[in-house]
TORROGU-184719 format. One record per atom (N, C-alpha, C): x, y, z; residue in three letters. Coordinates in pm, whole numbers, padded with zeros to 5 digits, always signed. Layout:
<recs>
XYZALA/...
</recs>
This chain:
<recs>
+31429+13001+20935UNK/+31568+13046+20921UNK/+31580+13186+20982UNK/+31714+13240+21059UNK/+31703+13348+21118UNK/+31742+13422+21040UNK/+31758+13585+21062UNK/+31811+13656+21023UNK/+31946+13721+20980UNK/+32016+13596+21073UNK/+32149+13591+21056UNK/+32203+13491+20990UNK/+32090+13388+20960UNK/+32198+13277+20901UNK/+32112+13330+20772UNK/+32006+13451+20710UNK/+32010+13481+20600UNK/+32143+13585+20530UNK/+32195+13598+20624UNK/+32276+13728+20585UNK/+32406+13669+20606UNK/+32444+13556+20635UNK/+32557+13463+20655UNK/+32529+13420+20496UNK/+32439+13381+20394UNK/+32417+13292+20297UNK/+32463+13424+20169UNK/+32392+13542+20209UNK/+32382+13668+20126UNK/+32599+13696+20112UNK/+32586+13656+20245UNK/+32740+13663+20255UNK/+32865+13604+20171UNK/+32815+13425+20148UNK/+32863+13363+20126UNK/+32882+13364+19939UNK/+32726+13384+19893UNK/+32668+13396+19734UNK/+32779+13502+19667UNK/+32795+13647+19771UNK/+32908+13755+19782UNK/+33033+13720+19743UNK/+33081+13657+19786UNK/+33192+13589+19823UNK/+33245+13516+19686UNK/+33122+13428+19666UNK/+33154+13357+19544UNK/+33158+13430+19425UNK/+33041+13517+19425UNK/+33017+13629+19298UNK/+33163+13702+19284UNK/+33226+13746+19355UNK/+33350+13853+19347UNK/+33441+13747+19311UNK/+33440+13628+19378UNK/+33592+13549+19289UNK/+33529+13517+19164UNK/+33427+13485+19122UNK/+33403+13462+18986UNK/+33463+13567+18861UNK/+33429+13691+18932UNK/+33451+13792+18895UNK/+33577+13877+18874UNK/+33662+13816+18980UNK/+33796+13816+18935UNK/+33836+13716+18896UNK/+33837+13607+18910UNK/+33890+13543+18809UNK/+33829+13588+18632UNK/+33741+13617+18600UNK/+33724+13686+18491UNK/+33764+13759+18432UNK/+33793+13859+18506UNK/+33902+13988+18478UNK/+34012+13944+18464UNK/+34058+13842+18510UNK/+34221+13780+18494UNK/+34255+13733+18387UNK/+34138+13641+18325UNK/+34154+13581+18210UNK/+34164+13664+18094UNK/+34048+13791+18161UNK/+34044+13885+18031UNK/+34170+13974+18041UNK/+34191+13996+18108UNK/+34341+14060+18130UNK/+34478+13968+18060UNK/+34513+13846+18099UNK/+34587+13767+17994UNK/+34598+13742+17866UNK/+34438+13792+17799UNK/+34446+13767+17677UNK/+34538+13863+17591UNK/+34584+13823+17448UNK/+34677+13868+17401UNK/+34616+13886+17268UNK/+34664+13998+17215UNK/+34702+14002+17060UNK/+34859+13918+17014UNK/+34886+13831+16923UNK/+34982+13801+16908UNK/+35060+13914+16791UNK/+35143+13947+16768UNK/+35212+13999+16610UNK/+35297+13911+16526UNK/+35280+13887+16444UNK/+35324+13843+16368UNK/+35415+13962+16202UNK/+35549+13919+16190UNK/+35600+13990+16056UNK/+35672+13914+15968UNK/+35665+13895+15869UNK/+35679+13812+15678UNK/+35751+13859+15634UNK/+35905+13807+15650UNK/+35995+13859+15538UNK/+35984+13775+15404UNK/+36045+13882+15305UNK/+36043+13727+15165UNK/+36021+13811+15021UNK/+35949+13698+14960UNK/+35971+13754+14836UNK/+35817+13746+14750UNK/+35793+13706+14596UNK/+35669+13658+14584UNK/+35562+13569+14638UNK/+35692+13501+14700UNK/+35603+13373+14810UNK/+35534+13437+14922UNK/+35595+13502+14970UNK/+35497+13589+15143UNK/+35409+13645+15080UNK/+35403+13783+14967UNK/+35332+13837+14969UNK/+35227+13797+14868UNK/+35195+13699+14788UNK/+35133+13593+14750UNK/+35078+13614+14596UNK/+35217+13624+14571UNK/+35144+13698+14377UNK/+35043+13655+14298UNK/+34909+13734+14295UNK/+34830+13734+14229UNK/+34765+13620+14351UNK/+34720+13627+14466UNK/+34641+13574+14539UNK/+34588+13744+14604UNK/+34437+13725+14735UNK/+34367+13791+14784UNK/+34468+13781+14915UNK/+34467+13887+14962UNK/+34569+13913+15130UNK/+34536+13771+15175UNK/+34377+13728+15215UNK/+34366+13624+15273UNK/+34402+13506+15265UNK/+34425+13481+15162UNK/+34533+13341+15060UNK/+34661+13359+15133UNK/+34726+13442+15115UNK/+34876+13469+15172UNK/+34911+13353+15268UNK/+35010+13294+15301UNK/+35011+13211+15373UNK/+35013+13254+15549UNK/+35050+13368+15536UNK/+35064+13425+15677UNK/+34968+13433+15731UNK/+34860+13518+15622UNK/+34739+13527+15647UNK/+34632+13420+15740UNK/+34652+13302+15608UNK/+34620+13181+15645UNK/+34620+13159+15776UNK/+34783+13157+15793UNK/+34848+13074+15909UNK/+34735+13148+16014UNK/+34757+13276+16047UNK/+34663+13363+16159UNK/+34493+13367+16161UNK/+34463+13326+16040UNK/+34300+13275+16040UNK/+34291+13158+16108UNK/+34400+13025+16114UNK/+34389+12911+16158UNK/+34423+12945+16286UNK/+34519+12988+16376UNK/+34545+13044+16500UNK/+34399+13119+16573UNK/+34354+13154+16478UNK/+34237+13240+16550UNK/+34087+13118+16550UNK/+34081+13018+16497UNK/+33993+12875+16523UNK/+34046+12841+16659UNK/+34171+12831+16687UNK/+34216+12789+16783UNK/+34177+12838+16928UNK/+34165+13013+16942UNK/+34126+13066+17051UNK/+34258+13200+17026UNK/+34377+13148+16908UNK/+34453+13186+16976UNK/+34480+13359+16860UNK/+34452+13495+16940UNK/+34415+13583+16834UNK/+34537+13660+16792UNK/+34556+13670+16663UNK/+34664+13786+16617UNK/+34626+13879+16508UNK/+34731+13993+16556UNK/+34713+14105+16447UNK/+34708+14053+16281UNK/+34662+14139+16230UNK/+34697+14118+16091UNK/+34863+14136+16047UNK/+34925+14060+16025UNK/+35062+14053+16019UNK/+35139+14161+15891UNK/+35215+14179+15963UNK/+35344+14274+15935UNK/+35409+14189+15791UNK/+35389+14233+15642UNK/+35484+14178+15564UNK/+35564+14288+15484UNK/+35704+14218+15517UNK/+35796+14347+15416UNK/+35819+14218+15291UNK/+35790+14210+15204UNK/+35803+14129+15077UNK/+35726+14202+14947UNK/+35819+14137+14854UNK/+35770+14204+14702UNK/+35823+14119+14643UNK/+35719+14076+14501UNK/+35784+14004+14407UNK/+35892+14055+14347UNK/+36035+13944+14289UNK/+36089+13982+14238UNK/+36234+13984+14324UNK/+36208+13987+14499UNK/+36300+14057+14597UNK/+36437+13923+14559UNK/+36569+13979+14592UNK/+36684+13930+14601UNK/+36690+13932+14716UNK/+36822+13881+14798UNK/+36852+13876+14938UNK/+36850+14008+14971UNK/+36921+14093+14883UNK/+37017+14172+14931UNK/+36872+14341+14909UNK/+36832+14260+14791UNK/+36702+14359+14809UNK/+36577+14352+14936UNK/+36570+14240+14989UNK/+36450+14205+15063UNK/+36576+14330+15199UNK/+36697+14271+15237UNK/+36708+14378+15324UNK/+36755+14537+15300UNK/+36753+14551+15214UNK/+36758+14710+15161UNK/+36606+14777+15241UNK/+36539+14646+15224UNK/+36377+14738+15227UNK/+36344+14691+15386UNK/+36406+14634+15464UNK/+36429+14633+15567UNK/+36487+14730+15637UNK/+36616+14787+15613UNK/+36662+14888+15634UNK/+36611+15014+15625UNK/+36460+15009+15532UNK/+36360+15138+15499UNK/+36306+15144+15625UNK/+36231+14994+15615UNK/+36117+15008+15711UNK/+36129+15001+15862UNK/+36254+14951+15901UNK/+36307+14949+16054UNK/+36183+14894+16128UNK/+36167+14728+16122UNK/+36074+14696+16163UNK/+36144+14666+16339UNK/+35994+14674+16425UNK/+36021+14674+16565UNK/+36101+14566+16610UNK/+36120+14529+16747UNK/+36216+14415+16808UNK/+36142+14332+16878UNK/+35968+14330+16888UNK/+35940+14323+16985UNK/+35797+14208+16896UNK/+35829+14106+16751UNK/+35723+14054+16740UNK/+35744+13965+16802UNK/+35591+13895+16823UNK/+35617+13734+16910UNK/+35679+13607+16806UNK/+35648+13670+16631UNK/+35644+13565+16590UNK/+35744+13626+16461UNK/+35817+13556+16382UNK/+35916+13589+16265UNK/+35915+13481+16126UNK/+35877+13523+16061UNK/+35851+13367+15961UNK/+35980+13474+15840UNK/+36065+13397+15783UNK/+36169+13428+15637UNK/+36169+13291+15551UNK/+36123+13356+15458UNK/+36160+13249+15302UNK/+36200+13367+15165UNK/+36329+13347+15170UNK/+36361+13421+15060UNK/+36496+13343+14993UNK/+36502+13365+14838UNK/+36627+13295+14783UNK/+36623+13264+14625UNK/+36447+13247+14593UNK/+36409+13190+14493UNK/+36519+13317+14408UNK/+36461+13418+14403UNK/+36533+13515+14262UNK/+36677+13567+14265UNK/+36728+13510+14387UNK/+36885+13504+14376UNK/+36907+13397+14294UNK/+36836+13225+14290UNK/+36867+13161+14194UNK/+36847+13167+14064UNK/+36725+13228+14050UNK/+36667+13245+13913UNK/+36766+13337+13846UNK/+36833+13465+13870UNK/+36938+13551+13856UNK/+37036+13470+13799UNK/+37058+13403+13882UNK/+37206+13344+13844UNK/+37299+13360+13956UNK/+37261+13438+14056UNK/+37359+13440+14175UNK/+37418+13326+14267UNK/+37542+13379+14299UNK/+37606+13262+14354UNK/+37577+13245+14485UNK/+37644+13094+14510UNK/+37538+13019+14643UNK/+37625+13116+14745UNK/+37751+13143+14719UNK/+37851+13192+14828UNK/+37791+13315+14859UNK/+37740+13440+14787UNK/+37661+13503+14829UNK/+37515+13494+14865UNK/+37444+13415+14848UNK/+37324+13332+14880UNK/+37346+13356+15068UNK/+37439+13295+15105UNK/+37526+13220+15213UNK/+37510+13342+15379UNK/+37598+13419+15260UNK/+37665+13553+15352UNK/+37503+13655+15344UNK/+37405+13659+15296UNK/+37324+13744+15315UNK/+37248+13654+15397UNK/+37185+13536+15379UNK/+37118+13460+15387UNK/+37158+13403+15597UNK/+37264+13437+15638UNK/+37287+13437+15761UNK/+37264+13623+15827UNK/+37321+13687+15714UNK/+37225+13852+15791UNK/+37080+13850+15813UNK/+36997+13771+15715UNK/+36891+13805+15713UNK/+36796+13706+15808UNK/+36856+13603+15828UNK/+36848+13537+15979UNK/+36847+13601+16090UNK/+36988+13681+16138UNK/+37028+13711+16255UNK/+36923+13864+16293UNK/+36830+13922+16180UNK/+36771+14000+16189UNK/+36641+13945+16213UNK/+36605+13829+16152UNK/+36464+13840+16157UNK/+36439+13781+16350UNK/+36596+13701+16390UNK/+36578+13712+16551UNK/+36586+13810+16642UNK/+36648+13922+16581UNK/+36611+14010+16646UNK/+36488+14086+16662UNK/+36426+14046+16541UNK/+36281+14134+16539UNK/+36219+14054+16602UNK/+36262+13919+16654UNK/+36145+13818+16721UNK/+36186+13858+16884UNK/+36272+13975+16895UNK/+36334+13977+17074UNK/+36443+13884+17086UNK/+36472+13786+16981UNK/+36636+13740+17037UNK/+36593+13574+17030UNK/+36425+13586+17035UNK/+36363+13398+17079UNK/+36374+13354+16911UNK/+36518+13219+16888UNK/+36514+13167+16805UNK/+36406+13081+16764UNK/+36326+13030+16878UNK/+36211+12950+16844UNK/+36143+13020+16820UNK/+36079+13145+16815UNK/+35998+13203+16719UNK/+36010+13270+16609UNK/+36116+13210+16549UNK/+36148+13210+16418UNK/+36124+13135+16341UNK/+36083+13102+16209UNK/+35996+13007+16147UNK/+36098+13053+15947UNK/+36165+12920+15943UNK/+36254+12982+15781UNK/+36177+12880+15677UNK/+36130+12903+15562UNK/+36078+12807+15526UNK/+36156+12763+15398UNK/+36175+12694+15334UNK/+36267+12645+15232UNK/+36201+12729+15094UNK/+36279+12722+15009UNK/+36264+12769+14902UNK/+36195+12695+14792UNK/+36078+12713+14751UNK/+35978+12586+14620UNK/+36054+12599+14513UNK/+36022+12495+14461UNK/+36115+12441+14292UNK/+36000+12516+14228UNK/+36000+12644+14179UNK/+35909+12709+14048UNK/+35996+12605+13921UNK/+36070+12490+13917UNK/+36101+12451+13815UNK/+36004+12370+13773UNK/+35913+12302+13856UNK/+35808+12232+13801UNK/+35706+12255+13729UNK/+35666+12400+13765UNK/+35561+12492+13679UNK/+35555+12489+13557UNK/+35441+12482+13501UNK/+35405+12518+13342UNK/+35535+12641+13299UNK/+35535+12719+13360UNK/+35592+12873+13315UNK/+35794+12824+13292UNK/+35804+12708+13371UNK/+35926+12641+13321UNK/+35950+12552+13207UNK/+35837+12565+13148UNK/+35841+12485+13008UNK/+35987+12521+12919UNK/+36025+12411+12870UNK/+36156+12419+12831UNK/+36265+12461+12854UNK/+36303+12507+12980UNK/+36392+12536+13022UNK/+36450+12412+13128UNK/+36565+12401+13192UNK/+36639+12262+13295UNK/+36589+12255+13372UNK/+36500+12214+13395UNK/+36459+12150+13546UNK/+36496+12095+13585UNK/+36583+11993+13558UNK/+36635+11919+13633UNK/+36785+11998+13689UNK/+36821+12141+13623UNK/+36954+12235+13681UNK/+36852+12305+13757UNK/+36772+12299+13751UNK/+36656+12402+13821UNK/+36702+12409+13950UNK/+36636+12219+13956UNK/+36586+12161+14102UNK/+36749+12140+14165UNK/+36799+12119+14129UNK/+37005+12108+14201UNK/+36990+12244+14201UNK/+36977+12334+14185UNK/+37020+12487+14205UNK/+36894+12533+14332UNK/+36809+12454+14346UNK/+36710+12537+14446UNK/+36736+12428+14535UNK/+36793+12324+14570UNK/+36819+12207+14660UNK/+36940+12241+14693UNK/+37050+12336+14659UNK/+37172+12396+14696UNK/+37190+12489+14773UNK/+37069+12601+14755UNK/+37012+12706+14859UNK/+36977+12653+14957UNK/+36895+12581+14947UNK/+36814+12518+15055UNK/+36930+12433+15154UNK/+37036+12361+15123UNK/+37109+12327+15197UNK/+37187+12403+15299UNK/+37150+12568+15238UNK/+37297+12651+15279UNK/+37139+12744+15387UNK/+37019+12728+15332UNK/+36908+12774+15471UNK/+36871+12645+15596UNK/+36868+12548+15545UNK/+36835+12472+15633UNK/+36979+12442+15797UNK/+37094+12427+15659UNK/+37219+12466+15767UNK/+37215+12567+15848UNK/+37214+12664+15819UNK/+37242+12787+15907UNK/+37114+12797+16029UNK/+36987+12767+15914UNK/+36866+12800+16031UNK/+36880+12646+16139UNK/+36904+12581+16131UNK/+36937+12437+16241UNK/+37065+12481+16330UNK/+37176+12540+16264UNK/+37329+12574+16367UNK/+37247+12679+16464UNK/+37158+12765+16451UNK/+37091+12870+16537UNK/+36953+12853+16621UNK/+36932+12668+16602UNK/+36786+12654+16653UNK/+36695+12754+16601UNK/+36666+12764+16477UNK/+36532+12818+16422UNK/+36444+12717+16385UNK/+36329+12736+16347UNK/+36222+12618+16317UNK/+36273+12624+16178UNK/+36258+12491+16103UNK/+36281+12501+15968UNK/+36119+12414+15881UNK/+36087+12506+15811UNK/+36005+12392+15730UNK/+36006+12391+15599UNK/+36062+12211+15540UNK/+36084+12210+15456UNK/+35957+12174+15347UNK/+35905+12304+15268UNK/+35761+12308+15179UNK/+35819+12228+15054UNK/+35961+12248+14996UNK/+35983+12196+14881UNK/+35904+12084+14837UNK/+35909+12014+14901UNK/+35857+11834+14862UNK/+35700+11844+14795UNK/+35652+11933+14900UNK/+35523+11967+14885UNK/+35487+12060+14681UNK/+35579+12171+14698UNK/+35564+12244+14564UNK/+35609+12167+14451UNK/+35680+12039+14487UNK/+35700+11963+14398UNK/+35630+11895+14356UNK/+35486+11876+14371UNK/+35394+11828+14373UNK/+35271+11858+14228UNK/+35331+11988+14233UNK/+35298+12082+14131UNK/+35283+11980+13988UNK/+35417+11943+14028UNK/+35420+11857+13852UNK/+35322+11806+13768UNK/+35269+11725+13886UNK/+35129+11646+13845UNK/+34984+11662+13915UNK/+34973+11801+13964UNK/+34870+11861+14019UNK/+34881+12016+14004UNK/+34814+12067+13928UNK/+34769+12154+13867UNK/+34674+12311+13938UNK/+34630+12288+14050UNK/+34536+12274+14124UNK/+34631+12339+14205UNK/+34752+12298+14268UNK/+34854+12375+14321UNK/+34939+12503+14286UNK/+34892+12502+14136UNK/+34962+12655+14062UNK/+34887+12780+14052UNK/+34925+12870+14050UNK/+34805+12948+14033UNK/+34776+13030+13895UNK/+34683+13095+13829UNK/+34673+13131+13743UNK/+34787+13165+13642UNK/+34859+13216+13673UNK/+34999+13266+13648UNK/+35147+13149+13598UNK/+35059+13069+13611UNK/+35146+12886+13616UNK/+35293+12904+13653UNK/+35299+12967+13692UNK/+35398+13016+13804UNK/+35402+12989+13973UNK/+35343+13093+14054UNK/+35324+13119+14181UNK/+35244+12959+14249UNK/+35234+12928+14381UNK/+35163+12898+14445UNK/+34987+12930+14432UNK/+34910+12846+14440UNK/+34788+12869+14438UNK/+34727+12863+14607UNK/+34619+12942+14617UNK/+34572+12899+14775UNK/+34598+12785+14833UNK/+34560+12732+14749UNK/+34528+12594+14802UNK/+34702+12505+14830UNK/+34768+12605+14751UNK/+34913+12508+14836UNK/+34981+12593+14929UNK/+34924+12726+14916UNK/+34965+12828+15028UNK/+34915+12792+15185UNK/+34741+12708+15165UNK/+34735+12670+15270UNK/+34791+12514+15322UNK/+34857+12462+15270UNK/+34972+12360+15348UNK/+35059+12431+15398UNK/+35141+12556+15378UNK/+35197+12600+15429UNK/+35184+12665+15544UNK/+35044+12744+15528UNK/+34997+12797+15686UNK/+34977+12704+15786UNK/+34930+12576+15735UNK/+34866+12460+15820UNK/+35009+12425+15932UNK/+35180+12446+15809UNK/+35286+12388+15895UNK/+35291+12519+16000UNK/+35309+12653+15932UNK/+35352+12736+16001UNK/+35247+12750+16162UNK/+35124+12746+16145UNK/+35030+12756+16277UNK/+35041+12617+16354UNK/+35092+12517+16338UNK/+35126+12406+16423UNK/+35263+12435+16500UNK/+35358+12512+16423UNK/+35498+12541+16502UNK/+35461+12659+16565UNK/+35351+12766+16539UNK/+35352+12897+16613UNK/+35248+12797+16764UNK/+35144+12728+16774UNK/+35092+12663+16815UNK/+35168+12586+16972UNK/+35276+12517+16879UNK/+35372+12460+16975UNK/+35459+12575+17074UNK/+35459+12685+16997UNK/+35514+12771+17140UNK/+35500+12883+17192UNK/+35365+12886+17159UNK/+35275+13003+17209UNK/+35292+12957+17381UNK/
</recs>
């Protein structure tokens, strides 16, 4: 072999090495942190569960099996929150415009209160039209999740469950409406927390709240819709 067709080969190996090499850098350059932020109430921030239980949490541990990586997510929630309280504390925290991803479930303690659906209604479309703005305006990365029947719980012992469940199936008509007239993702968990009744295993210490283990059905829906439009 001559000397030139060694340095033609040295040439060629060159050649290949540097596109390998950028293409490498490209990929690594595309990769992303996603953000994710949790509006809501006892349900987001996961009363009497470990951060990692949280369903958000969840949801972004399962995203990250996938390949696909995000921050530790942004939650403005506290047990206890009303509509009108969850955005008071919105208004504190002036969250950015710029997440990729927006998940809202709030409503339960406007019913438990006693508040009416008509105001339910009128906050319950503010607190929509905000959480798209914090997503940049993209209704599909908005994610509303229905409100669970805590009427099934031990901790509802003797009280109407059956006014319970018509009073949290009334909200839910007036979130599922609004979040469908605006193309938001809707997922309806109710069916699921109803489940509670005769599985135990789904409550958590507190015979109240969600337990991990039904928090993660919820992450499982929420990382299949963040999934679909990543």
């Amino acid at each position: 072999m001559t000397l030139r067709s060694n340095k033609f080969i040295v040439f060629l190996l060159t050649g290949a090495f540097s596109v390998l090499m950028l293409n490498f850098k490209s990929d690594n350059m595309n990769t992303k942190n996603y953000r994710m932020l949790s509006l809501g109430d006892s349900y987001t921030i996961g009363e009497g569960m470990q951060p990692k239980d949280r369903f958000p949490n969840q949801a972004i541990a399962m995203m990250k099996t996938m390949g696909i990586n995000f921050d530790e997510p942004k939650i403005i929630a506290k047990t206890g929150w009303t509509t009108d309280e969850l955005m008071a504390a919105i208004a504190n925290e002036k969250p950015a415009h710029d997440y990729d991803f927006v998940t809202l479930l709030i409503g339960v303690n406007n019913q438990y209160r006693g508040r009416s659906s008509e105001e339910y209604l009128e906050d319950f479309k503010k607190l929509l039209k905000m959480a798209i703005e914090f997503a940049n305006g993209k209704t599909n990365h908005v994610i509303v999740l229905s409100i669970p029947d805590w009427g099934v719980t031990p901790f509802a012992e003797g009280r109407d469950r059956k006014r319970i469940a018509e009073e949290i199936d009334l909200f839910n008509s007036i979130n599922k409406q609004e979040t469908e007239h605006l193309k938001v993702h809707y997922i309806d968990i109710t069916p699921s927390t109803r489940k509670a009744a005769n599985d135990l295993s789904l409550v958590a210490e507190d015979k109240l709240h969600p337990s991990a283990k039904e928090y993660t059905i919820w992450a499982k829906l929420v990382a299949d819709v963040i999934k679909g439009e990543k």
